[in-house]
N, C-alpha and C positions, 0 to 999 in steps of 0.2 A: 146826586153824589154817588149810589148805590151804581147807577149804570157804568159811570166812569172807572169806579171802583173794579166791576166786572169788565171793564172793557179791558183793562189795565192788568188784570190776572191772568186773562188769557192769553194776552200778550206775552206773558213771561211762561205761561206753561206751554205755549203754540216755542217759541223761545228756545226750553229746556227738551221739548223735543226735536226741534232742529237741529239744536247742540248733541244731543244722544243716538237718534236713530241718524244711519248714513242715507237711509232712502228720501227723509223729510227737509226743505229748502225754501227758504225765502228768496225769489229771486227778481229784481228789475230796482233793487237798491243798492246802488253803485256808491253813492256821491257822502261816504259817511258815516258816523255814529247816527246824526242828527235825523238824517234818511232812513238808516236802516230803523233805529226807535219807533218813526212813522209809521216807515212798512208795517213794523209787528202790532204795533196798532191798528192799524186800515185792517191786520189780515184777523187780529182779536174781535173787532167788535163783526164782523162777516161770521167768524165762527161764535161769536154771542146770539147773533141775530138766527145760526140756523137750528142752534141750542133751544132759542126761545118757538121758532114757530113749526119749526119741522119734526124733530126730535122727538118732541106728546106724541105729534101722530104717530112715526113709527116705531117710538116704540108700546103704543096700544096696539097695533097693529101686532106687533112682534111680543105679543103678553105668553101665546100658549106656547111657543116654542122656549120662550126664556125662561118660564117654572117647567119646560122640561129637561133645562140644560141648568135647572138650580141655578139661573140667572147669569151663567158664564157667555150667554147671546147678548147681553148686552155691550160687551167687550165689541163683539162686532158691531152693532148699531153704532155706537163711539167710533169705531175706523170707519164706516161709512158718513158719517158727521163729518170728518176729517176729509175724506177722498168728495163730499161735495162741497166744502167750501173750498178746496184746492180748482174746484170745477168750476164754483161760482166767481174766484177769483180770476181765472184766465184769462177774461176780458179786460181786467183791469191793468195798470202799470205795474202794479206792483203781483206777482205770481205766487200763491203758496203751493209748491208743488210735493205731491205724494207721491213718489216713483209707482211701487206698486201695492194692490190691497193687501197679500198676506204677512210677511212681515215688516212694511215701513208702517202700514196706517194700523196694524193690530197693535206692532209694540208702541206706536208713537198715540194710540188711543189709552194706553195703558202708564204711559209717561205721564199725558196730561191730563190722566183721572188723575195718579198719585199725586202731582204736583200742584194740580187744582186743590186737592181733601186736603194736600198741608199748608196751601197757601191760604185756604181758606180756614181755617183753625186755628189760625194765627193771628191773621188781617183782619177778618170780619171778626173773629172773636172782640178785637180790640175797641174795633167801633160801635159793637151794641153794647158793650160796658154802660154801666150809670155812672156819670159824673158827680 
């Protein structure tokens, strides 16, 4: 339930920054509401999947430089999260496309942190409630 939950979030924050940044695109979903829903699905759990395995490593990788930038380098590791699932997705029918790294994948890293932090504050807050 927990994964679909996250699949589903990122779907709307991958979503609100399509909707926001001009440079960020979902594209090979033609046929639809019901299509395009998929698409931001297919392209949320790609960018869950590269959240979960990729992401530790770089950014352990990227530890001394981001306590040297008071952790404002993590903002770019997020746009590069971004600009490789757009990469990982190419192959597929459905495209998430980042025009370019400085301003579509920084501000659209920056979108879907803030809309991840409030969708999750909200969402998940609700489901670890005690009944």
């Amino acid at each position: 339930m927990r994964i679909l939950l996250a699949i589903v979030l990122n779907a709307l924050a991958l979503g609100a920054a399509a909707w926001i940044v001009p440079g960020i695109t979902v594209e090979g979903a033609d046929q639809g509401a019901g299509a395009l829903i998929l698409s931001y699905l297919f392209v949320g759990a790609v960018f869950g999947l590269v959240n979960v395995v990729i992401k530790p490593i770089v950014a352990f990788l990227s530890l001394p430089i981001t306590c040297l930038t008071l952790g404002l380098f993590a903002v770019i590791v997020n746009a590069g999260m971004l600009m490789l699932t757009g990469w990982l997705t190419s192959w597929a029918p459905v495209q998430f496309v980042v025009r370019d790294f400085f301003w579509s994948a920084v501000l659209g890293a920056i979108v879907v942190s803030l809309v991840s932090a409030i969708l999750n504050r909200f969402v998940v807050a609700s489901f670890d409630e005690p009944r």
